[in-house]
C-alpha positions as a Markdown table, in Angstrom:
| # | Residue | x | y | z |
|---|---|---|---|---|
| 1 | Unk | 0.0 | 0.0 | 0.0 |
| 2 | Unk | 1.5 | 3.5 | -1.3 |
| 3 | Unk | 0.5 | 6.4 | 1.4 |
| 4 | Unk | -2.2 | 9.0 | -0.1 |
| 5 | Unk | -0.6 | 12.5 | 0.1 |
| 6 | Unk | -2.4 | 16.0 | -0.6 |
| 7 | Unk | -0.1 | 18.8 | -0.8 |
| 8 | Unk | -0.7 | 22.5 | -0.9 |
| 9 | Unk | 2.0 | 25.3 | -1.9 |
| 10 | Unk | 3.7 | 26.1 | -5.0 |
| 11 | Unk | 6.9 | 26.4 | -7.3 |
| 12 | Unk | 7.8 | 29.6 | -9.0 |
| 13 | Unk | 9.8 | 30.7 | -12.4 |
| 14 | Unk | 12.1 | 33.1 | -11.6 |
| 15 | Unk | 12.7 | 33.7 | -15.2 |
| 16 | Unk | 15.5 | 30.9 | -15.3 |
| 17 | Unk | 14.4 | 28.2 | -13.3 |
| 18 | Unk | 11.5 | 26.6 | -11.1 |
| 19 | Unk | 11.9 | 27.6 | -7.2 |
| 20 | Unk | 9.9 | 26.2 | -4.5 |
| 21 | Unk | 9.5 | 28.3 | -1.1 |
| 22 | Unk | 12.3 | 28.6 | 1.0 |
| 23 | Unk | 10.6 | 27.8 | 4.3 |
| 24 | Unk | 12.2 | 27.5 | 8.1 |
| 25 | Unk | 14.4 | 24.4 | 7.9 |
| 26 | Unk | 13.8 | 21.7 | 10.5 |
| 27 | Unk | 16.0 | 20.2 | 13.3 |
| 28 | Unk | 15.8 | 17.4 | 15.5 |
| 29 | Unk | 13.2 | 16.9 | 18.4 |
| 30 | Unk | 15.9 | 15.9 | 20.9 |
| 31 | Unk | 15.0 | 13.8 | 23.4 |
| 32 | Unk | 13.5 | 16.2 | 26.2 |
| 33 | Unk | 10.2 | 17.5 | 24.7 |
| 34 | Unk | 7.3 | 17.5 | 26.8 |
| 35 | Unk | 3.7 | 17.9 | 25.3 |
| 36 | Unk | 1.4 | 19.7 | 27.6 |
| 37 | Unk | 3.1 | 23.4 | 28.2 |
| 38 | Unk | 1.8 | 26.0 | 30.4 |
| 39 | Unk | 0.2 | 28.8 | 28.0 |
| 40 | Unk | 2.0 | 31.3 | 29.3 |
| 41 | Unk | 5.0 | 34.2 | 27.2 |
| 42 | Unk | 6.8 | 33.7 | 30.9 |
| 43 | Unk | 9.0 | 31.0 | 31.1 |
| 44 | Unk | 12.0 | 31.6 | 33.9 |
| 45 | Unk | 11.2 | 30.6 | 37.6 |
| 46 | Unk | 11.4 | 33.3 | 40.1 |
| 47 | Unk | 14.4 | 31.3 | 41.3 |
| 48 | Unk | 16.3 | 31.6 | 37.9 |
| 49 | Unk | 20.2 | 33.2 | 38.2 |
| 50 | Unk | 20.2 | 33.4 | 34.3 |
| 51 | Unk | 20.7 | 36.7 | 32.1 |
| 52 | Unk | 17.4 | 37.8 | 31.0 |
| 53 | Unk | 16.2 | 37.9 | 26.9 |
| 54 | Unk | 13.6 | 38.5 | 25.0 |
| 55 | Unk | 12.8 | 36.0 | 22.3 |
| 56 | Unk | 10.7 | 36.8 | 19.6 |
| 57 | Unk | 9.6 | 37.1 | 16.1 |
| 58 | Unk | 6.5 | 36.9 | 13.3 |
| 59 | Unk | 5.2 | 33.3 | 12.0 |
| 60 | Unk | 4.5 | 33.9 | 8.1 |
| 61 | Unk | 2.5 | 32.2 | 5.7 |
| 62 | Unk | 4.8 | 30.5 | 2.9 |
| 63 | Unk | 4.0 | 33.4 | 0.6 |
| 64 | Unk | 7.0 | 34.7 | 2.8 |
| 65 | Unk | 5.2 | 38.0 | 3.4 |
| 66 | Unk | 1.4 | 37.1 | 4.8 |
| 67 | Unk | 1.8 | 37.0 | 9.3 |
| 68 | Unk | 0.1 | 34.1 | 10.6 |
| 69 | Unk | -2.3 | 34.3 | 13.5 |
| 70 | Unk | -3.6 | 31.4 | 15.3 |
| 71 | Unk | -0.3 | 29.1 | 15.5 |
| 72 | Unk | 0.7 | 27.6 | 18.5 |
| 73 | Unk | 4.5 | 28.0 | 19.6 |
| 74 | Unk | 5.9 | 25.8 | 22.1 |
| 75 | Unk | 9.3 | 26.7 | 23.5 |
| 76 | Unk | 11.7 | 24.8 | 25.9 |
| 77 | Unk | 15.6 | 25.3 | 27.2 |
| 78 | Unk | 17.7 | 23.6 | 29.2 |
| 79 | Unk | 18.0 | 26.6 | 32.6 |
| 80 | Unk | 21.1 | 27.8 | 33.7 |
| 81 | Unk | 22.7 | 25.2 | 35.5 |
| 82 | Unk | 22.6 | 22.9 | 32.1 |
| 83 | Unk | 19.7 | 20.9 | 33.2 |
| 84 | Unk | 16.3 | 20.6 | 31.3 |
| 85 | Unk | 12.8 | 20.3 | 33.6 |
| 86 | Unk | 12.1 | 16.7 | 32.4 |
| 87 | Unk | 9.8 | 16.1 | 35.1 |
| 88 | Unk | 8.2 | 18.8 | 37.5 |
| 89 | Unk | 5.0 | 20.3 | 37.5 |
| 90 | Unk | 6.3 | 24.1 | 37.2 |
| 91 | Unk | 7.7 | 22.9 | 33.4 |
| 92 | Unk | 10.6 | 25.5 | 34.2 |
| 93 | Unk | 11.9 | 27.3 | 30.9 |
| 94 | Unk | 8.9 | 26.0 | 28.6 |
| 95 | Unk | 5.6 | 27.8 | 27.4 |
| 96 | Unk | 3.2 | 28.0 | 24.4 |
| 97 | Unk | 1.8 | 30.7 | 23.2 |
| 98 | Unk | -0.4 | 31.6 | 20.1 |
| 99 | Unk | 0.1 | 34.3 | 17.9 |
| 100 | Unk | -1.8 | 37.4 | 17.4 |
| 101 | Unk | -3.7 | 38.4 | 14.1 |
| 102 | Unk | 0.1 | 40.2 | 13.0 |
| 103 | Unk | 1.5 | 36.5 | 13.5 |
| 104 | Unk | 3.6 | 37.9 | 16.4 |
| 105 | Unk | 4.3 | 36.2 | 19.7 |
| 106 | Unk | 7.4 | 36.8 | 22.2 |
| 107 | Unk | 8.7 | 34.8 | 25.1 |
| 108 | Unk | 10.5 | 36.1 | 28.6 |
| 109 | Unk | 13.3 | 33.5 | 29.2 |
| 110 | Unk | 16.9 | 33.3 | 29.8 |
| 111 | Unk | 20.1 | 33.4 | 27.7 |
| 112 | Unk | 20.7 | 30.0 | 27.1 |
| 113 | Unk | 23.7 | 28.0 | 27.4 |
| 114 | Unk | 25.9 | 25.2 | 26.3 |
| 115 | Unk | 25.8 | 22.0 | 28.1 |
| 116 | Unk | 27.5 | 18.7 | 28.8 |
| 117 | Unk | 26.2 | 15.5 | 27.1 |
| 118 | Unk | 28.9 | 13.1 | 27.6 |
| 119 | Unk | 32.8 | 13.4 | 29.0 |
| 120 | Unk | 33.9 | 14.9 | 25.4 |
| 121 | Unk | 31.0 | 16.3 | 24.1 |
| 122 | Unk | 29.0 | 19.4 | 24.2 |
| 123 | Unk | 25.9 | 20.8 | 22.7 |
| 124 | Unk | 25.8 | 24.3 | 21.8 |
| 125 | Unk | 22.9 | 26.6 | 23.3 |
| 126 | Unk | 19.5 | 26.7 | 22.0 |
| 127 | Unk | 16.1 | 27.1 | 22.1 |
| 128 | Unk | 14.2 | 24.4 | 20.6 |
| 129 | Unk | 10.5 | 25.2 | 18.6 |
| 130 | Unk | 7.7 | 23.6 | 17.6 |
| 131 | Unk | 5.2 | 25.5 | 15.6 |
| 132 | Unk | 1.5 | 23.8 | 15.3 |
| 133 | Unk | -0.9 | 25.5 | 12.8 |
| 134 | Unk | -4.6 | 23.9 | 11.1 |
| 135 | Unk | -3.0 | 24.7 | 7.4 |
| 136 | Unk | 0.4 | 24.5 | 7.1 |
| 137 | Unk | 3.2 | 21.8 | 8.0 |
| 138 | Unk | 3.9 | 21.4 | 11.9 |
| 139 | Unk | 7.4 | 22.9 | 12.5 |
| 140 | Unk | 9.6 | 21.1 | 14.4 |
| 141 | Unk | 13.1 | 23.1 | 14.7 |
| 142 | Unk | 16.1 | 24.8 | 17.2 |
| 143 | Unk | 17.7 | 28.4 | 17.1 |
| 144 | Unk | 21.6 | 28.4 | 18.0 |
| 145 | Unk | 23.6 | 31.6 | 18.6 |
| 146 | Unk | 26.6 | 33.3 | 16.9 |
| 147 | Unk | 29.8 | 33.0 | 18.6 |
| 148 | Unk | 29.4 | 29.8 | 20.2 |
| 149 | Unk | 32.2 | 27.8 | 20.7 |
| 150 | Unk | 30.5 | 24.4 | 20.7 |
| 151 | Unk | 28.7 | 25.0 | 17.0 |
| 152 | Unk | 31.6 | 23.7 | 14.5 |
| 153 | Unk | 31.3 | 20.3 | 16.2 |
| 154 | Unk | 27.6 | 19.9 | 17.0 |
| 155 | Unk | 26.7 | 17.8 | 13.8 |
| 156 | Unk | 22.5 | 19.6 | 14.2 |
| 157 | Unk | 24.4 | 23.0 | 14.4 |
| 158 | Unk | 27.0 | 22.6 | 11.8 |
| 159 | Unk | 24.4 | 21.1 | 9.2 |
| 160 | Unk | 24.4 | 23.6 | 6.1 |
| 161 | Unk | 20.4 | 23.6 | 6.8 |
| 162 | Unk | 21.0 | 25.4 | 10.4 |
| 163 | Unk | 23.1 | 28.1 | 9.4 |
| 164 | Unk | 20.1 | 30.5 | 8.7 |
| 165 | Unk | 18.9 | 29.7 | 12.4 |
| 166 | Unk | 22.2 | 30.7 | 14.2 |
| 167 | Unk | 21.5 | 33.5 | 15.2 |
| 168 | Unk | 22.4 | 37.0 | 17.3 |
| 169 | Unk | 21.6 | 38.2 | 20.5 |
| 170 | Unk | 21.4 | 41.5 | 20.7 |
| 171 | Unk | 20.4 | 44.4 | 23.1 |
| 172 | Unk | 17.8 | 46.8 | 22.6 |
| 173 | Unk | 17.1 | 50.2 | 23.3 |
| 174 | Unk | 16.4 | 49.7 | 27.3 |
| 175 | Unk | 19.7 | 47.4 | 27.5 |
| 176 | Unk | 18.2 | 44.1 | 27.7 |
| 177 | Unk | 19.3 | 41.0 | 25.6 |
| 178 | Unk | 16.9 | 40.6 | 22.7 |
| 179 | Unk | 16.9 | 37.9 | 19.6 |
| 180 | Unk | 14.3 | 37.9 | 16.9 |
| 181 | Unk | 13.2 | 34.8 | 15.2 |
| 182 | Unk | 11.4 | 34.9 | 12.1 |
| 183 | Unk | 9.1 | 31.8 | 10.7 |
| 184 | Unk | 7.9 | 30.9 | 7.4 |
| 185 | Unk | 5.5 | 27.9 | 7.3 |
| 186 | Unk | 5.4 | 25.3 | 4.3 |
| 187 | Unk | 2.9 | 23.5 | 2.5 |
| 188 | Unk | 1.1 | 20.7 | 4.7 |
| 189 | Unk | 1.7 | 17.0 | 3.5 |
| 190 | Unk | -1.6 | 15.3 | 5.0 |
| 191 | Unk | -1.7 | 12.1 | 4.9 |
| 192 | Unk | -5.0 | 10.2 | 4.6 |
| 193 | Unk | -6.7 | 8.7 | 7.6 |
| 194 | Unk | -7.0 | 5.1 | 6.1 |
| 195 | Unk | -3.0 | 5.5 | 6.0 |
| 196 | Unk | -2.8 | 6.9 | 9.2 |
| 197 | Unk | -4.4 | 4.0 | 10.8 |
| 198 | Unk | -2.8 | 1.3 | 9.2 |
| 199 | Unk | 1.0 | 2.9 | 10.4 |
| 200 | Unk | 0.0 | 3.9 | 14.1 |
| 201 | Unk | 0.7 | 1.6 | 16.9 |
| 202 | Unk | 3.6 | -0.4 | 18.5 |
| 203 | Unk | 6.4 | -2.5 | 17.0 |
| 204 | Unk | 8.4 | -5.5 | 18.2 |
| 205 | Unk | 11.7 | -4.5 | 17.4 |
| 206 | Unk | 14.7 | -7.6 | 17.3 |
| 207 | Unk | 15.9 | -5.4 | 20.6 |
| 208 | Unk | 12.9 | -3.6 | 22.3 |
| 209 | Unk | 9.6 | -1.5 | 21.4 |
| 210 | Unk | 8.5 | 1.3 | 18.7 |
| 211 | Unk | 5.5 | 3.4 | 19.4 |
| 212 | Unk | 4.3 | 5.6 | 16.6 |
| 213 | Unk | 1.0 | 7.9 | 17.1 |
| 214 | Unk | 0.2 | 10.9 | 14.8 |
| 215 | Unk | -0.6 | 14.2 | 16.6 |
| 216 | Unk | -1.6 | 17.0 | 13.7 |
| 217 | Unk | 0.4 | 15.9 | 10.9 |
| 218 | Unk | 3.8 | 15.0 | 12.5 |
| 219 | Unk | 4.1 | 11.1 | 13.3 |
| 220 | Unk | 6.0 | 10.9 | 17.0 |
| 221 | Unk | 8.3 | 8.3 | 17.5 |
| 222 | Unk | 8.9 | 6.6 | 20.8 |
| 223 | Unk | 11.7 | 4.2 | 21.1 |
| 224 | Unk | 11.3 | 2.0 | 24.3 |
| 225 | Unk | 9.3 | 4.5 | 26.0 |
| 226 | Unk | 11.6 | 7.4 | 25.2 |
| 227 | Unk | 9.9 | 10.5 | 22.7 |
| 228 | Unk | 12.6 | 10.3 | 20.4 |
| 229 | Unk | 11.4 | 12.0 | 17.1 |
| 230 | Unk | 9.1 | 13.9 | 15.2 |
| 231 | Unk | 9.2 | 12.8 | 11.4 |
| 232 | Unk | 6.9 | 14.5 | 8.9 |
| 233 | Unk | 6.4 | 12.7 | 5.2 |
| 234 | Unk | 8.6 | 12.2 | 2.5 |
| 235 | Unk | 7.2 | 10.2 | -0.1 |
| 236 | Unk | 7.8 | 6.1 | -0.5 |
| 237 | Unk | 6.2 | 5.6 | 2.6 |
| 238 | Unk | 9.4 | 7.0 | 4.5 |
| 239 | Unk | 8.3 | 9.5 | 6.9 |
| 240 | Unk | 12.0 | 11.6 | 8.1 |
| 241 | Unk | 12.9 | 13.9 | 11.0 |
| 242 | Unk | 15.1 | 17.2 | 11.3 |
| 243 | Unk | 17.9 | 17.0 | 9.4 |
| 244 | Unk | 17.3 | 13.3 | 8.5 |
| 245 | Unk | 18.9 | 11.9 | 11.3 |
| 246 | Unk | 15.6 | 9.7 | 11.8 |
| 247 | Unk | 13.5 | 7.9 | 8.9 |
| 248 | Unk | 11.4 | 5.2 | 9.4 |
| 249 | Unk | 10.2 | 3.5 | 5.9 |
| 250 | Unk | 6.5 | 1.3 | 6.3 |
| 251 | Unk | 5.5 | -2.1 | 4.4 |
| 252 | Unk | 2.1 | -2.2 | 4.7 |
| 253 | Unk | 0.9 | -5.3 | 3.4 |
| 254 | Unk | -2.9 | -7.1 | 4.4 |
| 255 | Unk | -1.1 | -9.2 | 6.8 |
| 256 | Unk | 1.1 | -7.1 | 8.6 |
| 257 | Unk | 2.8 | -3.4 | 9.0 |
| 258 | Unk | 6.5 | -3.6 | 8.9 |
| 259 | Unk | 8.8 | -0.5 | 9.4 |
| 260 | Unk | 12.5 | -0.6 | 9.6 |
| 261 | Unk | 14.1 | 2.7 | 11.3 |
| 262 | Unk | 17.6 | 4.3 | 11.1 |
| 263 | Unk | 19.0 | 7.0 | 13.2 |
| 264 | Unk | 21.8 | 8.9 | 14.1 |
| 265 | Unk | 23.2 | 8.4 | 17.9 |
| 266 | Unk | 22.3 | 11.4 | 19.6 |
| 267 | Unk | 25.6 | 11.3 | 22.2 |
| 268 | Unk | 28.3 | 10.1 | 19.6 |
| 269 | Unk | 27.8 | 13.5 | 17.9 |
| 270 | Unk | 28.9 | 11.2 | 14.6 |
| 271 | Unk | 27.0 | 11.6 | 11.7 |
| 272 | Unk | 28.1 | 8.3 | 10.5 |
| 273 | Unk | 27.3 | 6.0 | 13.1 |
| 274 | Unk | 24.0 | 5.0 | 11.9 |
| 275 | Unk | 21.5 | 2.0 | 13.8 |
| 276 | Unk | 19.5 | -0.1 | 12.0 |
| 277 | Unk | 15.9 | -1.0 | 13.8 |
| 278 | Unk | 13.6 | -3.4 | 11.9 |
| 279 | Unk | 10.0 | -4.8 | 13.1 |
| 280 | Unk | 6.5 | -5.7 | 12.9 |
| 281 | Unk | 3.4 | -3.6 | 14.3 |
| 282 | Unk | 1.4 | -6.5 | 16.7 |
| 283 | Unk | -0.9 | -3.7 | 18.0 |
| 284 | Unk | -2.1 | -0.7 | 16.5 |
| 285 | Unk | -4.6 | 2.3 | 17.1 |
């Protein structure tokens, strides 16, 4: 069974060649993404010791040009001490918010920082983003910052599809940090429901469990419990995440859904250490 797929955009002639839209590039989910934010444009604890900042920007339609109200942003950082709030009620340093009519929306946080993820390894600071919206592609994506020593060897950060996301913070007329970040949607790929429900469900994998469940039109991937992914469609029945550094390809046959995944390791920061995850669905949604 081939996936049905409905896609709205289009490709222009710039008088020597076709050009799609050039919207926001992606990046990867990382593994500490909580759904359920507080609704709030607040997101430091009174406690925090970090520098203040402003984040904010305007959420465009993929004409590039047309704001978009109504879209969701959900925003979350690791807090000053390098640790991310995997757990508590409070949700420290995340928040949603939709935006206005003008597509605007802002968020009161901290600088963020670099921080540790094994003996040799560190990530460089960033503010990861996902964008929900009734019309266009979910965005799933992460802002990094000029002058950060940790960028040449973070493979998401180095990718040539980050660079127009590293960005500056500056200060603003009253002396406070400020960085502006500026979104432009892309046509939605929706898959139909009939496809939807023949994908969804859990996985014996030859070593543990795959759990996939669509939420909008991003399929989430849980590997042995752990939200690892957030993959959008591709074509071929190969659904990808940021960067590509997930894919999960279906064979959906009247007997049984197959899927074989392949990722990059998240803490050997190698881009070619690539694992190999193959099974078949024996419950679904």
């Amino acid at each position: 069974m081939a996936f049905s797929l409905t896609a709205f955009g289009k490709v222009r002639w710039n008088g020597e060649r076709y050009e799609g839209d050039t919207p926001t590039t992606t990046d990867i989910l990382g593994p500490f993404y909580r759904p359920g934010s507080p609704v709030r444009q607040r997101i430091v604890p009174p406690d925090s010791k970090g520098i203040p900042m402003l984040l904010k920007g305007t959420v465009f339609k993929p004409d590039e040009k047309t704001p978009l109200g109504g879209a969701l942003i959900e925003v979350w950082q690791c807090d000053e001490k390098e640790n991310y709030d995997n757990t508590s009620d409070d949700y420290k340093f995340r928040g949603a918010w939709k935006t206005a009519a003008d597509g605007k929306y802002k968020f009161e946080t901290i600088v963020p920082i670099p921080y540790k993820v094994t003996d040799t390894m560190w990530r460089p600071a960033h503010v990861h983003f996902r964008v929900s919206t009734a019309d266009y592609q979910d965005l799933i994506t992460q802002i990094y910052f000029k002058g950060d020593p940790y960028l040449e060897e973070d493979t998401s950060a180095a990718s040539p599809e980050s660079q127009s996301r590293i960005l500056e913070i500056l200060k603003n007329k009253s002396g406070n940090h400020e960085v502006k970040f500026d979104i432009l949607m892309q046509k939605e790929f929706a898959l139909e429901a009939a496809a939807v429900k023949k994908l969804t469900g859990l996985y014996q994998l030859e070593q543990g469990i795959a759990e996939f469940f669509m939420e909008d039109d991003l399929l989430f991937l849980k590997l042995n419990g752990q939200l690892m992914e957030a993959l959008t469609y591709k074509g071929d029945n190969t659904f990808e995440g940021g960067l590509g550094r997930v894919k999960a390809k279906f064979n959906l046959s009247p007997q049984v859904s197959q899927v074989v995944i392949t990722k990059g390791d998240y803490d050997s920061n190698d881009p070619n250490k690539i694992t190999t995850l193959k099974g078949d669905r024996f419950l679904k949604y």
